[in-house]
C-alpha positions in Angstrom: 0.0 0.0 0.0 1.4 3.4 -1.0 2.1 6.3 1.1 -1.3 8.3 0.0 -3.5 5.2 -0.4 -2.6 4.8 3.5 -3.2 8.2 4.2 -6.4 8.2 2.2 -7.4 5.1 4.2 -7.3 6.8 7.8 -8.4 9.5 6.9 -11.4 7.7 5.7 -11.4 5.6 9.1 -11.4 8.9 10.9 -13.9 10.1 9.3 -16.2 7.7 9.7 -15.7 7.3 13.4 -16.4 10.6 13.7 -19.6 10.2 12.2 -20.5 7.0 14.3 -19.7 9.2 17.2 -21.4 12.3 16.3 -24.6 10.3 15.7 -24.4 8.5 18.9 -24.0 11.3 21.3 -27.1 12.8 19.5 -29.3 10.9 21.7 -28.5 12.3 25.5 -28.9 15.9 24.0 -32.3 14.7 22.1 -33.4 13.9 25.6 -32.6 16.8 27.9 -34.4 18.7 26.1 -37.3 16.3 25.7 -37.2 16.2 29.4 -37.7 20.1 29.6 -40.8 20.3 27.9 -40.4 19.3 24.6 -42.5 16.4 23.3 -40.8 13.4 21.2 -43.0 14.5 18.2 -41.7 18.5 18.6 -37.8 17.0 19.0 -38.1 15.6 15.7 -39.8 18.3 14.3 -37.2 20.9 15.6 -34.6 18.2 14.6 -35.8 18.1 10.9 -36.6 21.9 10.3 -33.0 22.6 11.3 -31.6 19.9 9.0 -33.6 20.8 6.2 -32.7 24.2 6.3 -28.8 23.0 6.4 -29.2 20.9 3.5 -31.6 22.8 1.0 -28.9 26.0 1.9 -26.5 22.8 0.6 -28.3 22.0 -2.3 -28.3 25.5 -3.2 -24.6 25.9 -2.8 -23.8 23.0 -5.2 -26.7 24.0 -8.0 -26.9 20.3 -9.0 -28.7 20.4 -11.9 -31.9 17.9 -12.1 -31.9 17.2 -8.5 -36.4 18.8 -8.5 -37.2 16.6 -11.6 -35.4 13.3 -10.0 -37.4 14.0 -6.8 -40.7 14.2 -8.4 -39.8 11.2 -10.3 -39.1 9.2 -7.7 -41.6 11.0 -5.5 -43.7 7.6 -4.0 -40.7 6.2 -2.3 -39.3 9.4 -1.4 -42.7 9.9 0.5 -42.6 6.1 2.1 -38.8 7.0 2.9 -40.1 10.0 4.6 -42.9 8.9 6.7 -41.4 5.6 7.8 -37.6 6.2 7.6 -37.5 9.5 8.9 -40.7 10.4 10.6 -41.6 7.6 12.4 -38.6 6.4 12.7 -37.4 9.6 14.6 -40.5 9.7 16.4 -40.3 6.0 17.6 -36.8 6.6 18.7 -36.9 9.8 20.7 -40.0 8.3 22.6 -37.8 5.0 23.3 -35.0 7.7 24.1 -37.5 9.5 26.7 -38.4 6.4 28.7 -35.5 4.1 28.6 -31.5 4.4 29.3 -30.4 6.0 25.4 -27.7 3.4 25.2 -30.8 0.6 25.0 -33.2 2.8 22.9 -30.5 3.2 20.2 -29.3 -1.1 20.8 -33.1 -1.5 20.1 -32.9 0.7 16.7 -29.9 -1.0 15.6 -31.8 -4.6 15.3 -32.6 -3.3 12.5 -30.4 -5.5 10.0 -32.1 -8.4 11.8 -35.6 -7.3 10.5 -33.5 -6.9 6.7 -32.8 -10.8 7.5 -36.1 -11.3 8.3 -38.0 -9.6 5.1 -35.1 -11.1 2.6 -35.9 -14.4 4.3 -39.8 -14.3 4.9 -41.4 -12.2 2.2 -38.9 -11.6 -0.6 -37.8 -15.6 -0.1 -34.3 -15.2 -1.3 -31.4 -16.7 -0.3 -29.8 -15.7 2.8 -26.4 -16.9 4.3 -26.8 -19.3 7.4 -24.4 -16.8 9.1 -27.2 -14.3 9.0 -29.6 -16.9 10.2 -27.1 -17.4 13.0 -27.0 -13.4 13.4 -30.4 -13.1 13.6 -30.8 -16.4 16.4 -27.6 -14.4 18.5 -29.1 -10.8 18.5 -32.6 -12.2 19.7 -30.3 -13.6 22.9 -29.1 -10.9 23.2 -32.0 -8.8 23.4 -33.5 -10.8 25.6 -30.5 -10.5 28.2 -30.7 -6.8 27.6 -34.3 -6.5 28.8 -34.4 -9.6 31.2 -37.3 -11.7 29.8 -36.4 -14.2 32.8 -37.4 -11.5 35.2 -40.6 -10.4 33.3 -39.0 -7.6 31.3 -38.1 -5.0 33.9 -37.7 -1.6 30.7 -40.7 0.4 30.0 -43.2 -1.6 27.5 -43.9 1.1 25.5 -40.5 2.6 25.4 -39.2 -1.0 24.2 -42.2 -1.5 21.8 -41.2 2.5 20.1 -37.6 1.1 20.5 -38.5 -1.9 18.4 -40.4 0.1 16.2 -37.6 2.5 15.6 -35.8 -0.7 14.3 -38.3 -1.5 11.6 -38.3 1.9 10.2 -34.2 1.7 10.0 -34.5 -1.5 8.3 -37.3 0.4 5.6 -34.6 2.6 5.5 -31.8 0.1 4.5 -34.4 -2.0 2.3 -35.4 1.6 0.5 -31.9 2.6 -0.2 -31.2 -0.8 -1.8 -34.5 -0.5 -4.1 -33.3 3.5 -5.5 -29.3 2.4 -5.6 -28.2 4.0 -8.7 -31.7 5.7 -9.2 -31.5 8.8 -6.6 -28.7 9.8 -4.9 -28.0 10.0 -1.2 -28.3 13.9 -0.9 -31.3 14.6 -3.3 -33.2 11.5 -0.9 -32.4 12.9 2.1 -33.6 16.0 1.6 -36.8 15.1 -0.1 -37.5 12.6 2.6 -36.8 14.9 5.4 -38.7 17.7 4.0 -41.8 14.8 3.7 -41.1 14.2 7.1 -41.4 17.3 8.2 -44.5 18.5 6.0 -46.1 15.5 7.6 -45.2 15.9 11.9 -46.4 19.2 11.2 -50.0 18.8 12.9 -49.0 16.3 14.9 -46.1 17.7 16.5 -47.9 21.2 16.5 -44.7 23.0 16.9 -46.9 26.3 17.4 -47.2 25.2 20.9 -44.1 23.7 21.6 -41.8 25.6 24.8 -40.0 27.5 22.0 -38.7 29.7 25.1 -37.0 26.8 26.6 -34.4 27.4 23.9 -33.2 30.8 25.4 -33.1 29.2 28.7 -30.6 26.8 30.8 -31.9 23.1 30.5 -30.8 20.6 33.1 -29.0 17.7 30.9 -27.6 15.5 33.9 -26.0 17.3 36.7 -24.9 19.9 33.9 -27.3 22.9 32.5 -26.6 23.8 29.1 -28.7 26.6 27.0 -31.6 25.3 25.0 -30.1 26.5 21.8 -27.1 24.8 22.0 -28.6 21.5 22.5 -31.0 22.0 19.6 -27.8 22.6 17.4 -25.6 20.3 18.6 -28.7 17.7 17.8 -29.2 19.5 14.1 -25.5 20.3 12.8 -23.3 17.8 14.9 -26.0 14.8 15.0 -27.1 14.8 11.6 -25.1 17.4 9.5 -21.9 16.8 10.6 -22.6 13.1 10.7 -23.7 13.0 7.3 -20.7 14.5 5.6 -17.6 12.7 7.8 -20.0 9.8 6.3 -20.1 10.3 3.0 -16.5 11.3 3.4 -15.8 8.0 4.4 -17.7 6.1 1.8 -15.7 7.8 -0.7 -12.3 6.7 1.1 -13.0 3.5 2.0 -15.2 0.3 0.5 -18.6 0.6 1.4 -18.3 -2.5 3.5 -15.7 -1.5 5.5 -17.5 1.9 6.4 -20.6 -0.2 7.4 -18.6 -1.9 9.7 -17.7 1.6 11.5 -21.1 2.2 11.8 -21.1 -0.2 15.4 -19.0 2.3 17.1 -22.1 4.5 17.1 -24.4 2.4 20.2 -21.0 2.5 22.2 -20.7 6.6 21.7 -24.3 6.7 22.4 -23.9 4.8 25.9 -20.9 6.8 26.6 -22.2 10.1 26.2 -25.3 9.0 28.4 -23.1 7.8 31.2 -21.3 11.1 31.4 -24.3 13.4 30.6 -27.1 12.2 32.1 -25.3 10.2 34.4 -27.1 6.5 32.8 -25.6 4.1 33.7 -26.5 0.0 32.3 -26.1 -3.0 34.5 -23.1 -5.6 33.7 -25.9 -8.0 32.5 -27.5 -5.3 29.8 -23.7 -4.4 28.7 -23.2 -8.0 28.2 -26.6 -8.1 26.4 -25.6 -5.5 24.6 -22.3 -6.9 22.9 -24.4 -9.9 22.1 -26.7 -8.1 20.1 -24.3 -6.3 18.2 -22.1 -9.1 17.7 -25.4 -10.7 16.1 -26.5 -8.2 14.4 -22.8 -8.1 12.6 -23.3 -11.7 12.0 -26.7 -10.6 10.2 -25.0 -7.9 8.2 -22.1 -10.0 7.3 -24.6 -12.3 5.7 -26.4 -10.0 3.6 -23.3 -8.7 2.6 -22.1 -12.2 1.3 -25.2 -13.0 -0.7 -25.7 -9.7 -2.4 -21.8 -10.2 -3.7 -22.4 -13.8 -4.6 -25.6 -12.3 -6.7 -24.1 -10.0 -8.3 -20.4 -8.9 -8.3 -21.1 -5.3 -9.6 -24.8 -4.8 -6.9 -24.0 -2.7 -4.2 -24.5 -4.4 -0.2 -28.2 -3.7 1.3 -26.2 -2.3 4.2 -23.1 -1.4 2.5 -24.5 1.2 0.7 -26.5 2.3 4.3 -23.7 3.9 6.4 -25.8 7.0 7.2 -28.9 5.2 7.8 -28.0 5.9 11.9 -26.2 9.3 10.4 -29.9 10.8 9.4 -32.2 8.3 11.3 -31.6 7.7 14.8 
């Protein structure tokens, strides 16, 4: 490997870390301020307004040409990308987020290439590696470690059922992305799909009422107190903007497989950040859990991975070409 192939290489690496770990520590700051007033339904909304903003002012920048007449094209999954994939998807997770530890609400989301085993297996009936069989068998042990089934499931049922359902809505996302590969590109979907999504939480979320003052004022986030306003942008330029572009930065460096794999760091950052802001802290049995369903869900990616090259040598990975599922839905 040559000097600048190595460079390129960790930079990439970098990158992508960064991005795991920007979208991870999104969570704690998500909840402070639902905690202060906010609703789930207005986080998201103040979470999508802001990032729409930032990426139409990026569309803008770039004056891609054709970018209107490919979203109206492709308008019907842009709209199911937005209302599952984004909307609920937020929704679900920042309800999950509100009533559980964030290191579990996000280790619920992130079954989410178990459900891809399941639909490949169960509706589409196509081939899937018995390692992803095997992934799928380990990350339901692990899940149930996480939430002690022997004990009568001690977390919050409807925080693990939004936590679940935040899952299926990742894995529209990563099933979605496969379906447009090649068709509509990450940016020009994104943006239409947010801007769906937030069309869509409008009267739900009713942002007219929301504790807009709660942004000028000091929110309690742990034993800290940080301004409103800084939350809300760390959650819209750190969480999903930033995240976003050291992503796509890192596809471009590295193989799309290998940038997936980064993507794990991101449930780890998430539990971290909670520990030290919020002071949330998991028991040895849900950390143990919690390796388990990664390691399985891994095993489930892994699998997918292998089939789709065995298919077709030239068709991009289900979840290799989904680093930034976790990088624009938490």
């Amino acid at each position: 490997m040559t000097s600048a192939s190595l460079n390129r290489t960790t930079t990439g690496v970098l990158f992508g870390i960064t991005s795991s770990v920007a979208f991870g520590a999104g969570g704690p700051f998500a909840k402070a301020l639902i905690e202060a007033g906010f609703s789930p339904l207005q986080a998201v909304w103040l979470r999508l307004i802001g990032t729409v903003t930032v990426l139409a002012v990026v569309c803008l920048a770039l004056r891609r040409p054709g970018q209107l007449t490919t979203m109206v094209r492709n308008r019907w999954p842009i709209v199911v990308y937005g209302l599952v994939a984004v909307a609920a998807c937020q929704v679900l997770y920042f309800v999950a987020a509100s009533r559980l530890p964030v290191g579990i609400a996000i280790l619920l989301e992130f079954t989410g290439p178990v459900l891809v085993v399941a639909w490949e297996k169960l509706v589409r009936r196509t081939h899937v590696a018995r390692v992803s069989v095997i992934g799928v068998a380990v990350a339901m042990v692990g899940l149930a470690i996480v939430v002690q089934i022997w004990s009568g499931v001690r977390l919050d049922a409807l925080g693990l059922a939004a936590g679940l359902g935040a899952a299926a809505g990742n894995a529209t996302y990563f099933l979605l992305i496969d379906h447009l590969a090649g068709t509509v590109d990450v940016l020009t979907l994104t943006t239409g799909g947010m801007t769906v999504g937030l069309v869509l939480l409008l009267p739900l979320a009713a942002p007219w009422s929301a504790p807009w003052g709660v942004l000028g004022d000091s929110v309690a986030m742990g034993s800290h107190h940080i301004q409103g306003w800084l939350l809300a942008a760390f959650m819209v330029l750190v969480s999903t903007v930033l995240s976003y572009l050291t992503g796509a930065a890192a596809i471009q460096r590295l193989s799309a497989t290998t940038a997936a794999g980064l993507a794990y760091v991101e449930p780890a950052a998430a539990t971290i950040v909670a520990w030290a802001a919020l002071g949330e802290r998991l028991s040895t049995t849900q950390i143990v859990g919690g390796v388990v369903v990664l390691g399985g869900a891994f095993l489930a990616q892994l699998g997918i991975r292998t089939t789709s090259q065995d298919d077709s040598a030239s068709q991009a990975p289900i979840l290799g070409t989904t680093i930034q599922a976790e990088a624009l839905i938490p």
